[in-house]
VEXMAR-631604 format. One record per residue (C-alpha): residue in three letters; x, y, z. Coordinates in steps of 0.2 Angstrom, whole numbers, plus 5000, padded with zeros to 4 digits. Layout:
VEXMAR-631604
ALAXYZ
...
***
This chain:
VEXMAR-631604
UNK501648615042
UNK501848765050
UNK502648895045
UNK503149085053
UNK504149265048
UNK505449305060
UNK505649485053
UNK504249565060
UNK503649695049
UNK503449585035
UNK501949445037
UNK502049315027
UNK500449295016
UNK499949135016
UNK498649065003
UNK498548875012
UNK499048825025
UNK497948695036
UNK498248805054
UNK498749025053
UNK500449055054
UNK501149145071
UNK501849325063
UNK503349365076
UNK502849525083
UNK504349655088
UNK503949805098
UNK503149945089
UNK502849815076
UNK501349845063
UNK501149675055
UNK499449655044
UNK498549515049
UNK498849335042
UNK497549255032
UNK497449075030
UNK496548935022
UNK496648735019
UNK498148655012
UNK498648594997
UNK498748435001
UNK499648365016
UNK501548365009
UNK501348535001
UNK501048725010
UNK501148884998
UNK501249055001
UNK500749184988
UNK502049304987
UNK501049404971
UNK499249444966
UNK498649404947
UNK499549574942
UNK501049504948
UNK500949634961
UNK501949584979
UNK501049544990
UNK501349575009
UNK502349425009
UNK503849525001
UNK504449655005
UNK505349764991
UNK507049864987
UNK508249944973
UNK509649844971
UNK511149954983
UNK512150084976
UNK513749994974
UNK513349814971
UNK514349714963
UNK513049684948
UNK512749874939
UNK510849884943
UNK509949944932
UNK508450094933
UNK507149994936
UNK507849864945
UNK507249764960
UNK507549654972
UNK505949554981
UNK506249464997
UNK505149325007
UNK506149365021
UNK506649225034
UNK505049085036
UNK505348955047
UNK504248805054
UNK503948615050
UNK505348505042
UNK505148525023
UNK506248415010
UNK506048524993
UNK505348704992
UNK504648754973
UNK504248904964
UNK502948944953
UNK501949064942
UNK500049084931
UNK500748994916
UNK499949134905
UNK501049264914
UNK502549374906
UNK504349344915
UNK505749434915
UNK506949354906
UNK508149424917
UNK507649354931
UNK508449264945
UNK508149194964
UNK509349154977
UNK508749034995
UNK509649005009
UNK509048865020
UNK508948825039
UNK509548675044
UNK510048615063
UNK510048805071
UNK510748885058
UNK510648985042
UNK511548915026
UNK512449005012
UNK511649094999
UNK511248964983
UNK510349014965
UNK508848924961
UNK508848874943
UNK506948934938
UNK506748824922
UNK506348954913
UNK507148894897
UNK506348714900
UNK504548784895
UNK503048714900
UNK502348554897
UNK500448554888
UNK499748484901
UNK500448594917
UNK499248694923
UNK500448824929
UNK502448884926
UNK503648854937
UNK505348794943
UNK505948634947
UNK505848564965
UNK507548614974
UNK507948494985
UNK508448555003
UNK508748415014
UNK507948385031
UNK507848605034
UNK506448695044
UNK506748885038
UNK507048965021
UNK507349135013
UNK507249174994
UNK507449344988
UNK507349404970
UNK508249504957
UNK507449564942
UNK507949704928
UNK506249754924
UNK505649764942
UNK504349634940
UNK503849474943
UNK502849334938
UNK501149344941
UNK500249234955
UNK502049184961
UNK501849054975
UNK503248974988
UNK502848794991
UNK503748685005
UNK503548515000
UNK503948365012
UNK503548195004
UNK503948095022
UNK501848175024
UNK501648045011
UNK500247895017
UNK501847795002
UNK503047885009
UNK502947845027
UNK502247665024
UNK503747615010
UNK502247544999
UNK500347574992
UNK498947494994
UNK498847304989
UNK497647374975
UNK498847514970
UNK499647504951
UNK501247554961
UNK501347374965
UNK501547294951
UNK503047214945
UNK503547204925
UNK502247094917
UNK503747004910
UNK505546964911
UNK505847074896
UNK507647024885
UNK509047154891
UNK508147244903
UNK509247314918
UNK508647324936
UNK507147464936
UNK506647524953
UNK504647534951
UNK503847694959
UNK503547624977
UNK505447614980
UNK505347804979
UNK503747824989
UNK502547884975
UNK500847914983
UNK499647844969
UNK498147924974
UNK499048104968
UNK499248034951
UNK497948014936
UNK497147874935
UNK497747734923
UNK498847764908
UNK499347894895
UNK499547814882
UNK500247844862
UNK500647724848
UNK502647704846
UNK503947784851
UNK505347844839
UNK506747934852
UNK507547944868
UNK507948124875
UNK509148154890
UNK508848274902
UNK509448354920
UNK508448394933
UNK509348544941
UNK508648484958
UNK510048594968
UNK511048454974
UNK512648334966
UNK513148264980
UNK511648194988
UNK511648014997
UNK510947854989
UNK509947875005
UNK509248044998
UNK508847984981
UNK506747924985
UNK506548084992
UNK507348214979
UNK506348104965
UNK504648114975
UNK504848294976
UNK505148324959
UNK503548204959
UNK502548294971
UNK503048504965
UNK502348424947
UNK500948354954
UNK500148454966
UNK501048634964
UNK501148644944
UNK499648534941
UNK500548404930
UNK499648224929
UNK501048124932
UNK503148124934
UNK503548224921
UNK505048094915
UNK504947904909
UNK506347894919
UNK507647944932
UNK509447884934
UNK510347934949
UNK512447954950
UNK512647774961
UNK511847694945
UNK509847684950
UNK508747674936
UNK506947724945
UNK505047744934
UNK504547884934
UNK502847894925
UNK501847784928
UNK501847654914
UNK503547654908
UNK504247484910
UNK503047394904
UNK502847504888
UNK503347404872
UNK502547404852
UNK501347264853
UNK500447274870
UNK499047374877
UNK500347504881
UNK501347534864
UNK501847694872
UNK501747814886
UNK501447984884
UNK502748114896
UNK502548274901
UNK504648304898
UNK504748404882
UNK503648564875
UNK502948524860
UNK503848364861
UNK503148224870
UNK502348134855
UNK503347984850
UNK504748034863
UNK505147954880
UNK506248064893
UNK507648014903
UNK508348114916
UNK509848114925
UNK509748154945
UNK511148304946
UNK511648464937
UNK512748444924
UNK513048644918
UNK515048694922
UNK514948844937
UNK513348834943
UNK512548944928
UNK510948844932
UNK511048844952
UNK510948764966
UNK512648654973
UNK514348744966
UNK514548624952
UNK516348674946
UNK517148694930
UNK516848494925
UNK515148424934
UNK515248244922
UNK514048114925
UNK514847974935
UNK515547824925
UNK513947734936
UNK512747854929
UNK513147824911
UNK513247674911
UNK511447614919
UNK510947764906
UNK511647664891
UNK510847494899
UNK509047574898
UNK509247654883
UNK509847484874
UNK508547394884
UNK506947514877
UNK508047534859
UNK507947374854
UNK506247354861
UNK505647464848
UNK506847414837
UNK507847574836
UNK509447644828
UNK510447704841
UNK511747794831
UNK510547854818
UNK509148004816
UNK507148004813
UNK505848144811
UNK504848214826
UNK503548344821
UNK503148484834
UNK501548504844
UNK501848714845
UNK501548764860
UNK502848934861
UNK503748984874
UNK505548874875
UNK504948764859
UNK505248884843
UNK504548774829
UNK502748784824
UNK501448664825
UNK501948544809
UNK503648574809
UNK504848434805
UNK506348394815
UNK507548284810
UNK508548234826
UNK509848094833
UNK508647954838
UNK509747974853
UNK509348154858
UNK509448304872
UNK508248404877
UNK509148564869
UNK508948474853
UNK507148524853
UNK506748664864
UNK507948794868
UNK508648754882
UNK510148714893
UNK509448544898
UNK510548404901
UNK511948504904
UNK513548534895
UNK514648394900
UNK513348284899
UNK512948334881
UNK514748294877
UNK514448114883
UNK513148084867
UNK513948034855
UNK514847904866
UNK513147854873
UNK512547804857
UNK513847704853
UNK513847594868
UNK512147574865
UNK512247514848
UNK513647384855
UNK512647334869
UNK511247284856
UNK512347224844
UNK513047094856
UNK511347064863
***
């Protein structure tokens, strides 16, 4: 990719990018000079827009919020902006931070996109911050906000305190660069093309990682195992978008792939699996279907909930599902429901690994936290005793899956002890 600042005076400080990055240069324009480095990989370029003080770098320029906003600013407050970037078709841009680092808890970020000559509107970006960070991320961030086919993109930011995160990076990420991606399959070799190792009793039609494009090679290699599972927790992913195609859905999941990957350093997709609004079950990490007690994969380990992994698999339905947009992205409304689609491919998976494990769907068990801070409040050791069915916000504190579908447990586990009942 190859990126560029139309506003002149500001240069946008690029830490890797695989060819420098042409500054436009107005008259009596000053910009520093540009420096550049390789890429991340070839379906992700960053730009650092703050040193490891959190410090802006010349990537941003910097303001008090204007006398008569809307907003009541406070003393200290500020507002950081990229600017506009344009360049190479990206899919997905993400946002992330030095895991270590303080946040403002006030903080927020806006984008707008260009796409086909013109500058969108302004959207939030939900920055996860109440979704913690998984033990093995190597850094924070958000999730992947899903753009569509766009070539430009501006992100400003607000904070109270005046501050930002520290090492704050701007990553474009286009999984059509994908070697999966742009063949629609792996290697022959590749555990991408395996099917299930057997026709399991009551299991729905699970698209396996191929169908999305998941390049294999970015992944670790072979299987994060655990012994048993003992509950399911529902989650959103907030990716910006509600009314995205069925076309769409392989490449807003391989971005949510590729941002945890190769931006925030996770090991795999951070969920089991993933469950789209037309009714697609997908796998997420690598693994999951074939997971069962008895096998050489009892369990697999996710990276979905802090502290709250162990004897857990993660679920996540593709959308937003917070009433007026309080987590970003697409205007959501007042009432953003799953679709009657969506719940009821979620309640076929969950009775499909529920009975598998010979679960209760309406009834509770006992997880015990890993610690780890931040959005998970209980201390290593501490017992929870939580539906077997479970949200994320039943463990960590968090908004995550969303209010109206939070609503939808209690119905969910119903179905799914009828669907087991009458199996």
């Amino acid at each position: 990719m190859q990126f560029r600042k139309t506003i002149p005076a500001i240069a946008l400080g690029v830490v890797s990018l695989t060819v420098p990055i042409a500054a436009s240069a107005g008259a009596g324009s000053s910009s520093p000079a540009i420096e550049a480095t390789t890429a991340d990989s070839s379906q992700v370029e960053s730009a650092t827009l703050t040193d490891n003080n959190g410090k802006p770098s010349r990537s941003l320029s910097v303001k008090a919020t204007p006398k008569g906003a809307a907003k009541a600013a406070t003393q200290s407050e500020k507002v950081f902006s990229t600017g506009e970037v344009t360049g190479e078709e990206f899919s997905s841009i993400g946002l992330s931070w030095k895991k270590e680092s303080a946040v403002d808890s006030g903080l927020t970020a806006e984008t707008r996109i260009h796409r086909d000559g013109a500058w969108g509107p302004w959207q939030n970006v939900p920055l996860g911050l109440d979704d913690g960070v998984a033990e093995e991320a190597k850094r924070a961030g958000a999730p992947a906000f899903y753009t569509d086919d766009a070539d430009g993109a501006e992100v400003r930011f607000t904070s109270p305190k005046g501050s930002l995160p520290q090492d704050l990076k701007l990553s474009f990420i286009d999984p059509a660069k994908s070697p999966a991606t742009s063949s629609s399959s792996s290697s022959s070799s590749s555990s991408s093309d395996r099917g299930p190792r057997t026709a399991q009793a009551g299991q729905p039609d699970v698209k396996l990682r191929k169908d999305w494009g998941a390049d294999e090679s970015l992944a670790d290699p072979g299987y994060k195992t655990q012994p048993s599972i003992k509950a399911a927790l529902v989650h959103h992913t907030v990716t910006g978008n509600n009314s995205y195609t069925q076309e769409q859905v392989p490449q807003i999941i391989n971005g949510i792939y590729i941002q945890h990957i190769t931006v925030l350093g996770y090991g795999d997709f951070p969920y089991h699996f993933v469950v789209d609004r037309f009714g697609g079950i997908w796998e997420g990490r690598k693994g999951s279907i074939e997971m069962r007690p008895g096998t050489e994969i009892p369990g697999i380990l996710g990276g979905h909930a802090s502290g709250f992994n162990t004897n857990t698999f993660g679920v996540a339905m593709l959308g937003n599902f917070e009433p007026n947009n309080s987590e970003g992205g697409e205007d959501t409304g007042p009432d953003p429901k799953p679709t009657e689609a969506m719940t009821t491919s979620l309640a076929d998976l969950l009775a499909w690994k529920a009975g598998q494990y010979e679960l209760a769907p309406e009834g509770s068990t006992q997880l015990v936290s890993a610690g780890g801070g931040g959005t998970n409040p209980h201390p290593t050791g501490t017992v929870l005793d939580v539906p077997v069915i479970s949200a994320h916000k039943d463990v960590n504190v968090t908004a995550c899956p969303g209010a109206k579908l939070y609503e939808t447990l209690p119905d969910l586990r119903k179905q799914v002890a009828d669907r087991i009942g009458s199996g």
